[in-house]
C-alpha positions as CSV (number, residue, x, y, z in Angstrom):
1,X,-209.8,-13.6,-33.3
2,X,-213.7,-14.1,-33.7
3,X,-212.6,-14.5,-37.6
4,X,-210.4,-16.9,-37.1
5,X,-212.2,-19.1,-35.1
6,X,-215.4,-19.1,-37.5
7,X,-213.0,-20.5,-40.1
8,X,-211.3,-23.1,-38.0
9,X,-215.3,-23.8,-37.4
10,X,-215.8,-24.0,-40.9
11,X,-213.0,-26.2,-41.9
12,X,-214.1,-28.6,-38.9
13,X,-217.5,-28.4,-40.1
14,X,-216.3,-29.1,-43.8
15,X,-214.2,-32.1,-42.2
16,X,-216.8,-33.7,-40.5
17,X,-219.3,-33.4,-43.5
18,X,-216.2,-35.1,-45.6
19,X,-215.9,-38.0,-43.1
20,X,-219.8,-38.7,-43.2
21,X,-219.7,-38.7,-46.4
22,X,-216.6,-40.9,-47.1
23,X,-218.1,-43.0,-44.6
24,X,-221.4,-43.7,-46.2
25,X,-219.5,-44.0,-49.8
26,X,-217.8,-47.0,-47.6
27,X,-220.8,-48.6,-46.4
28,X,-222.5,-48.3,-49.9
29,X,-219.7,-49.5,-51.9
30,X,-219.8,-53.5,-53.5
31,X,-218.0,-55.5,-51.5
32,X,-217.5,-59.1,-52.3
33,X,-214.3,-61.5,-51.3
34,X,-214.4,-64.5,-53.1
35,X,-213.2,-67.2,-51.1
36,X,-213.1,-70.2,-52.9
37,X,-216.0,-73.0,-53.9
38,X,-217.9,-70.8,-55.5
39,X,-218.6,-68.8,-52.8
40,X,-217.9,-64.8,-52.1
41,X,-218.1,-63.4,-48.5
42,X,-220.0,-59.7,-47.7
43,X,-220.6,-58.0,-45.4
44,X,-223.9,-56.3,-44.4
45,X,-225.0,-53.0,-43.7
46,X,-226.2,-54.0,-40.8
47,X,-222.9,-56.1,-40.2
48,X,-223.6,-59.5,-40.9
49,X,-221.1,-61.8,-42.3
50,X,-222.5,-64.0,-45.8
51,X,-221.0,-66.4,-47.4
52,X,-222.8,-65.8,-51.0
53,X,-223.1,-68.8,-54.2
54,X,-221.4,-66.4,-57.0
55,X,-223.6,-68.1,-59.7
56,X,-226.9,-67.1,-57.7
57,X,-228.7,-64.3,-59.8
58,X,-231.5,-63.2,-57.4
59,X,-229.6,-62.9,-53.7
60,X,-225.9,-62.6,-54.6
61,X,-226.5,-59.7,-57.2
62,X,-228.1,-57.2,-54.5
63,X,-225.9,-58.1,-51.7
64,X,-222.6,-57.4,-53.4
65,X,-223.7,-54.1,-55.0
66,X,-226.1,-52.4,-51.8
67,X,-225.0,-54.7,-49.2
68,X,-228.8,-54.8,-48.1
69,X,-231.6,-57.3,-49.6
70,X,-235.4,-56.4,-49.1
71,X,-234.0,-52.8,-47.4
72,X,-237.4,-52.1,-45.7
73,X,-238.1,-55.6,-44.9
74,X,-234.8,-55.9,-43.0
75,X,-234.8,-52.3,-41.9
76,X,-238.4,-53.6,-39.9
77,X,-236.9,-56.8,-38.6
78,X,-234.2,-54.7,-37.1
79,X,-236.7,-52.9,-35.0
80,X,-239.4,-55.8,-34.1
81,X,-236.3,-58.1,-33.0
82,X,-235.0,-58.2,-28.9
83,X,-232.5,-59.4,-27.5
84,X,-233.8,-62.8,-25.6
85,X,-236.5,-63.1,-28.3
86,X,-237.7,-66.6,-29.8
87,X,-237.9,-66.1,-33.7
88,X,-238.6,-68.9,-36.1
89,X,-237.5,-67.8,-39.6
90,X,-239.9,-70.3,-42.3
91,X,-237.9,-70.3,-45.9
92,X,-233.8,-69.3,-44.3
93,X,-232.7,-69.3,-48.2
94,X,-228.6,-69.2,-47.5
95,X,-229.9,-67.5,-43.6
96,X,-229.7,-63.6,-44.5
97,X,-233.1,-62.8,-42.3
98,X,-231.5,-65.8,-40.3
99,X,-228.2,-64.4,-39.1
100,X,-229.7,-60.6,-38.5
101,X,-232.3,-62.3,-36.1
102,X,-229.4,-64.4,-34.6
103,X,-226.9,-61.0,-33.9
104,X,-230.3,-59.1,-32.9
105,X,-231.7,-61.8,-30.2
106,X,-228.4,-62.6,-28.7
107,X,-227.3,-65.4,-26.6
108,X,-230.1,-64.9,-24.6
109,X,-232.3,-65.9,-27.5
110,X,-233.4,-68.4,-29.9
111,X,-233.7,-68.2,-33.5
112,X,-235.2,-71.5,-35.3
113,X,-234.6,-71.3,-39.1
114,X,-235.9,-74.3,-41.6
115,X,-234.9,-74.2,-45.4
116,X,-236.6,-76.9,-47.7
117,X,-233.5,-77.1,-50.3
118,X,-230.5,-79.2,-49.3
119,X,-228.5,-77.9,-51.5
120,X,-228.9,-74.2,-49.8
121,X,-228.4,-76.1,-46.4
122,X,-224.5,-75.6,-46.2
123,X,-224.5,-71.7,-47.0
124,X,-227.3,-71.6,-44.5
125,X,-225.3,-73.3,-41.9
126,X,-221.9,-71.9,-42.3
127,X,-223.1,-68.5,-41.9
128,X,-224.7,-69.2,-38.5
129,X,-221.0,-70.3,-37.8
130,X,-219.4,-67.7,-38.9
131,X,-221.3,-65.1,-37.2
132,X,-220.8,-66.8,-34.0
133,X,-224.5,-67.3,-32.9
134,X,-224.5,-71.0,-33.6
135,X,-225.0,-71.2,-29.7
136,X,-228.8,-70.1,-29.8
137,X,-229.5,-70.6,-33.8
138,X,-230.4,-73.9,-34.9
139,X,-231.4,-74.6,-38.5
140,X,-233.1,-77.9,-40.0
141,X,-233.5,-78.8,-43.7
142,X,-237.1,-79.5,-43.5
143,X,-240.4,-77.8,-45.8
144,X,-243.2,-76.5,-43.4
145,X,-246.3,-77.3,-44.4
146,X,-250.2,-77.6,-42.7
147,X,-249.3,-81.9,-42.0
148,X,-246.6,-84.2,-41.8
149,X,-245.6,-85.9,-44.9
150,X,-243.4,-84.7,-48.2
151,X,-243.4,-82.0,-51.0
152,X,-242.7,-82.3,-54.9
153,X,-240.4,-79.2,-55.0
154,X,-238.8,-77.7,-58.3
155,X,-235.0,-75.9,-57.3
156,X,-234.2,-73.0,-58.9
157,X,-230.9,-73.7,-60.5
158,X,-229.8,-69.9,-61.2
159,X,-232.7,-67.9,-59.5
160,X,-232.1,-69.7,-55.7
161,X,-234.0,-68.1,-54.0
162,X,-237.5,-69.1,-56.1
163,X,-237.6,-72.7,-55.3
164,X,-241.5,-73.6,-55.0
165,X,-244.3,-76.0,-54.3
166,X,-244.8,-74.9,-57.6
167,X,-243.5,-75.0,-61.1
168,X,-242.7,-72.6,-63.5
169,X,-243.2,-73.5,-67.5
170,X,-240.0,-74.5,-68.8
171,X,-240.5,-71.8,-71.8
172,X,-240.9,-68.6,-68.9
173,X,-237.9,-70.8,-67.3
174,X,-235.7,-70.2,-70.4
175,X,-236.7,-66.5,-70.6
176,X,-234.8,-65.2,-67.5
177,X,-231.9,-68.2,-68.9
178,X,-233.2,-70.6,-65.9
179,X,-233.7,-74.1,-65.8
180,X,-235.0,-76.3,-62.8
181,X,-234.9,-79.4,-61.1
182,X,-237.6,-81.6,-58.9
183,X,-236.7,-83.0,-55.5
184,X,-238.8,-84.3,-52.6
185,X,-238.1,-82.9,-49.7
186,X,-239.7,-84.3,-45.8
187,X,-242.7,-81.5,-44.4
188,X,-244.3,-80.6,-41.3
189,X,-246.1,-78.2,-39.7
190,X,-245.1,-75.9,-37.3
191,X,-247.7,-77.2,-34.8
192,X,-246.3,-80.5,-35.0
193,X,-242.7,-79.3,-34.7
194,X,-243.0,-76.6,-32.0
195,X,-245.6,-78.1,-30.6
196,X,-244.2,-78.8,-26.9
197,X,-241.9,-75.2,-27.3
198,X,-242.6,-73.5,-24.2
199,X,-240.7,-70.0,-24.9
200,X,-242.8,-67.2,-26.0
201,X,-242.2,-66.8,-29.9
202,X,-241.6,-62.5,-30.8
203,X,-241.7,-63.4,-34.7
204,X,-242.4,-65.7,-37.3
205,X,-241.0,-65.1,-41.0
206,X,-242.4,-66.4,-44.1
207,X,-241.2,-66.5,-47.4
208,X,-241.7,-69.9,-49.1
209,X,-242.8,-69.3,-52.8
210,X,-246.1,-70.3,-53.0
211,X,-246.5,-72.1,-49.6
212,X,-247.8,-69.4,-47.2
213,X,-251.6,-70.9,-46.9
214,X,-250.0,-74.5,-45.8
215,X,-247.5,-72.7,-43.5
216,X,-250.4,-70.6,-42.0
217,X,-253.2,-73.6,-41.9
218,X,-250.3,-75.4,-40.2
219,X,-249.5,-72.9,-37.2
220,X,-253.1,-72.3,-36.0
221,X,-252.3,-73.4,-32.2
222,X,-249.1,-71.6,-32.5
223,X,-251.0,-68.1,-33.0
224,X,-253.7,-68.9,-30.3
225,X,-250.3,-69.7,-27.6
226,X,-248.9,-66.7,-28.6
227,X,-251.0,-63.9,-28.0
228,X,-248.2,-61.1,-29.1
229,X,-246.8,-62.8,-32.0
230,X,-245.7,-60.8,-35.0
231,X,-245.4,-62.1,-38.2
232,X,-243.5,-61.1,-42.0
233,X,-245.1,-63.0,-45.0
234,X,-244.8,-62.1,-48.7
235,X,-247.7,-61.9,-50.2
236,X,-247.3,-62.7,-54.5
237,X,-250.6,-63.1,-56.6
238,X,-249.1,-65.6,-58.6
239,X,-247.9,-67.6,-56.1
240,X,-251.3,-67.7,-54.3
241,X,-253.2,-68.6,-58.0
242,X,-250.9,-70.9,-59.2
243,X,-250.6,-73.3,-56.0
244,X,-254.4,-73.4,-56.0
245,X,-255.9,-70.8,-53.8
246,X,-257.3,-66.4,-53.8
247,X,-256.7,-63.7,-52.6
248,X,-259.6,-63.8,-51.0
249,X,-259.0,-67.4,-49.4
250,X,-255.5,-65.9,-48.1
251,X,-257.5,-63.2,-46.6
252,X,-260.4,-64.9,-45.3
253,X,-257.6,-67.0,-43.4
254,X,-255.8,-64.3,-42.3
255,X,-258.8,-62.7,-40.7
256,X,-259.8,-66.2,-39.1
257,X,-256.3,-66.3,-37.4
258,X,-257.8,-63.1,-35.7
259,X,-254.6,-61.0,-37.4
260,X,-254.1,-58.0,-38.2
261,X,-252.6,-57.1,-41.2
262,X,-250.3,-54.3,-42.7
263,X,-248.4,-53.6,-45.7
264,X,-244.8,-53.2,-45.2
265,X,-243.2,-49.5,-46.9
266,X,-241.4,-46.8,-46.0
267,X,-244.1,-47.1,-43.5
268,X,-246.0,-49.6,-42.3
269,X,-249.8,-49.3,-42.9
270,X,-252.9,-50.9,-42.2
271,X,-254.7,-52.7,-45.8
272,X,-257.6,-54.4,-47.1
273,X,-258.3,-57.1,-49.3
274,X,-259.5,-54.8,-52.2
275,X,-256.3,-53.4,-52.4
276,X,-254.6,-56.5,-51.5
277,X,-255.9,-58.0,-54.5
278,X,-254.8,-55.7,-56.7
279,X,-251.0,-55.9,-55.4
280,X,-249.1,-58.3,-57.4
281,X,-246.0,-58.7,-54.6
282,X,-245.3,-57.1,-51.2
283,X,-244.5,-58.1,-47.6
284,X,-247.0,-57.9,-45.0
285,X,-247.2,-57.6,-41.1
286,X,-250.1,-59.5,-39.5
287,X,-250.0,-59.2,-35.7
288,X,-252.4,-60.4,-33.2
């Protein structure tokens, strides 16, 4: 008898370690619906519904193939994220980090997303629809900047998600089989547009190609309000030299906001500006 039931155990055992297995070969496996337009809908690890542009070649690609963009980016704004936070995400793209903030807060929550591209406006706001938090998301198609006024910005025709302050030579352009296009675009600071916002703000993303020193310079009064404010900015060399400014200016601003700041991993660890400057791209966390 004691036989048999060790291999009943066994085969259970063997089952079970088949289902996990089958089940993870499900979550990992592409998935893509086109639906028309242009556009193919995914899914998320995480479960968030996407509406993708099919002709996007920086987004689209990692989305339909892991189901996961930036995995230990996202994988940290899972954590950091409450429900009945206030999050402002600065450069939504087509609302990825957008949406996941949105399912995380809950209706109890806010989630202020602004994109700088028009064209990326419609993917950004049908997936807030779609995923049903439209009721505490709100999205505006606006650059943030350090003052009111516009931006020159060059759109990324195939590459979507690199539109930038700042422009790329039409030869590198041609390399990766890109071309781009200048539009101008209405700016403001986050001061200015948050500046009567009396909900605590949790988090503040930032991923605007070139643009984190004018959205930083511009959300000065926002830090000092917020005493417990986290926030997620890529840092990219290039970006920094090519729109006019160091690593050592980024830092020296960084440090003046009074934040602290770590470099985003498997784990997430305290760094300095030597070995800041000698990281081409990563993410950072800078809390108070």
């Amino acid at each position: 008898m004691a036989d048999a039931i060790s291999g009943v155990q066994r085969d259970v055992n063997a089952l079970l370690g088949n289902l996990s297995a089958a089940e993870w070969l499900l979550k990992l496996a592409p998935a893509g619906v086109p639906v028309g337009g242009g556009r193919v809908l995914t899914k998320t690890l995480y479960g968030t519904l996407l509406y993708l542009d099919e002709k996007d070649r920086l987004i689209t690609p990692h989305l339909l193939l892991n189901r996961v963009f930036e995995p230990e980016v996202s994988q940290l704004a899972e954590t950091l994220v409450r429900p009945g936070d206030t999050v402002v995400d600065v450069g939504a793209n087509i609302g990825y980090y957008t949406c996941s903030f949105g399912r995380c807060v809950g209706p109890t929550g806010r989630v202020l997303a602004f994109e700088a591209d028009p064209n990326i406006c419609g993917l950004l706001r049908d997936n807030i629809m779609i995923n049903n938090i439209f009721g505490w998301t709100s999205y505006s198609n606006v650059a943030i900047s350090s003052k009111q006024g516009t931006l020159k910005m060059y759109r990324r025709i195939l590459f979507q998600g690199n539109t930038s302050i700042i422009r790329v030579p039409p030869a590198i352009l041609s390399a990766y089989g890109d071309t781009d296009e200048e539009f101008e675009i209405p700016c403001a600071s986050l001061d200015n547009l948050l500046h009567d916002y009396d909900r605590p703000i949790a988090l503040i993303k930032i991923d605007v190609e070139g643009s984190e020193r004018l959205v930083l310079e511009g959300m000065r009064g926002l830090v000092e309000r917020n005493p417990g404010i986290r926030i997620i900015l890529e840092w990219a060399l290039w970006t920094i030299r090519d729109s006019g400014s160091t690593p050592e200016e980024m830092w020296d601003l960084l440090r003046g906001m009074d934040l602290r700041v770590f470099k985003i991993g498997q784990t997430v660890e305290a760094i300095d500006l030597p070995q800041l400057a000698g990281t081409e791209i990563c993410y950072l966390l800078l809390e108070r």
